[in-house]
Wavefront OBJ file of the C-alpha trace (Angstrom):
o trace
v 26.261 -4.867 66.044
v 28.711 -3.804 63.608
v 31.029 -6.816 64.995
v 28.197 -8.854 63.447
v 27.694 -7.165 60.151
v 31.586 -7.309 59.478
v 31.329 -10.948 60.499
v 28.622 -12.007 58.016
v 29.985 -9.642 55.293
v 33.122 -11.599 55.849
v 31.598 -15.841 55.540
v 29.301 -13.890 52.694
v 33.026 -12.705 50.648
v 34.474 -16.115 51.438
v 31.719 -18.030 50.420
v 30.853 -16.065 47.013
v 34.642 -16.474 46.310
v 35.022 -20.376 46.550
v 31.787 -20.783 45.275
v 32.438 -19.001 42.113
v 35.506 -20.666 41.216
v 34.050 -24.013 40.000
v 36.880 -24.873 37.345
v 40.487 -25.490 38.923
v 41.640 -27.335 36.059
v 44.877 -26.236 34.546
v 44.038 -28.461 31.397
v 40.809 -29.221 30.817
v 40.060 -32.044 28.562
v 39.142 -30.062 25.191
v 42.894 -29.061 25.307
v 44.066 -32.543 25.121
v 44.592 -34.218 21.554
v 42.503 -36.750 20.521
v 43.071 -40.831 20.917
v 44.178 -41.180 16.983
v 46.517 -37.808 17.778
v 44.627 -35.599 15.632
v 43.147 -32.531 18.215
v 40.228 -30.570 17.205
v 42.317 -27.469 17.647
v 44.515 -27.028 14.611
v 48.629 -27.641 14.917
v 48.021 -29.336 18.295
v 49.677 -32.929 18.005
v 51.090 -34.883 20.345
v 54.367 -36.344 19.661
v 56.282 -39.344 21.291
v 59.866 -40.114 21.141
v 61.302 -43.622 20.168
v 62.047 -45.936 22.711
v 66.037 -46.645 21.960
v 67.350 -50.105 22.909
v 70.856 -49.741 24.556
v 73.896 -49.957 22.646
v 76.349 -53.233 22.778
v 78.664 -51.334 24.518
v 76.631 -49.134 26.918
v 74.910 -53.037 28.081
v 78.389 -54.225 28.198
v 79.688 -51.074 30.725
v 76.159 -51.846 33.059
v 76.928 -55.884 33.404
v 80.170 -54.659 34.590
v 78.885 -52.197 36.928
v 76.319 -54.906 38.591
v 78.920 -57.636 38.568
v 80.710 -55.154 40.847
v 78.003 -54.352 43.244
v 77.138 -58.385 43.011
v 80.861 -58.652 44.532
v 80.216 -56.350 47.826
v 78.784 -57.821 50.472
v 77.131 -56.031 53.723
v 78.447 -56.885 56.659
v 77.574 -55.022 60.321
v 80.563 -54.109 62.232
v 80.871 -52.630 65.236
v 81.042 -48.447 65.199
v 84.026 -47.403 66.436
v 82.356 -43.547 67.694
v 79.489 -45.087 69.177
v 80.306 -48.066 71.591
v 77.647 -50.796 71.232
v 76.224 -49.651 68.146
v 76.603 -51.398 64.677
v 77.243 -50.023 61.264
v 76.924 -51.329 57.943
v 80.067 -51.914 55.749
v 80.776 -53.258 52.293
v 83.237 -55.729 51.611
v 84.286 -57.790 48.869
v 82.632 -61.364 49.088
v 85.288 -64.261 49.352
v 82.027 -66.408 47.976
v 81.230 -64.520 44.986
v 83.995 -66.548 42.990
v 82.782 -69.650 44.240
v 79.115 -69.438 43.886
v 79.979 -68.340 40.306
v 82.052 -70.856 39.090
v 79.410 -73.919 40.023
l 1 2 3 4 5 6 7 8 9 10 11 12 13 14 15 16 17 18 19 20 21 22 23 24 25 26 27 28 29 30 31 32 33 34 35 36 37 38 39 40 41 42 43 44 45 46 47 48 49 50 51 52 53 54 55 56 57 58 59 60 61 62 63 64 65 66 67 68 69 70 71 72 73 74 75 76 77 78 79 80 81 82 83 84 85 86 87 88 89 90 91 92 93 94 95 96 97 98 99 100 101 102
């Protein structure tokens, strides 16, 4: 008997504890600014950086860097540890200077 009093005091805990937590929210939505970015609370604004456009120079440094890693090419050669097996192993591509000068 007291097995099943300690039992239904127990689900009767549980269940009055998940039951009376109804809001999980860490934000709810009267927190959040408005659309025009005006909030209802006072000195709540939302702010947004600029986007910023690369410079010349930063461009110039990543058309380098994918020029290089157009140059490698993937080739599977057999792994010397592991007889049978293949690994994969960048080279530079004999065709690249080909296929860029037509």
């Amino acid at each position: 008997m007291p097995k099943i009093i300690a039992r239904n005091t127990f689900v009767l805990l549980a269940l009055g504890f998940t039951l009376s937590v109804t809001d999980l929210s860490a934000q709810s939505r009267a927190d959040e600014p408005s659309v025009g970015g005006s909030s209802q609370k006072t000195g709540k604004t939302r702010s947004y950086k600029k986007a910023r456009v690369l410079q010349p120079s930063t461009a110039k440094k990543i058309v380098k860097i994918v020029e290089a890693l157009e140059r490698q090419k993937t080739v599977r050669v057999p792994d010397p540890l592991n007889e049978g097996q293949f690994i994969e192993k960048e080279e530079d591509d004999p065709d690249f200077v080909e296929a860029n000068s037509s």
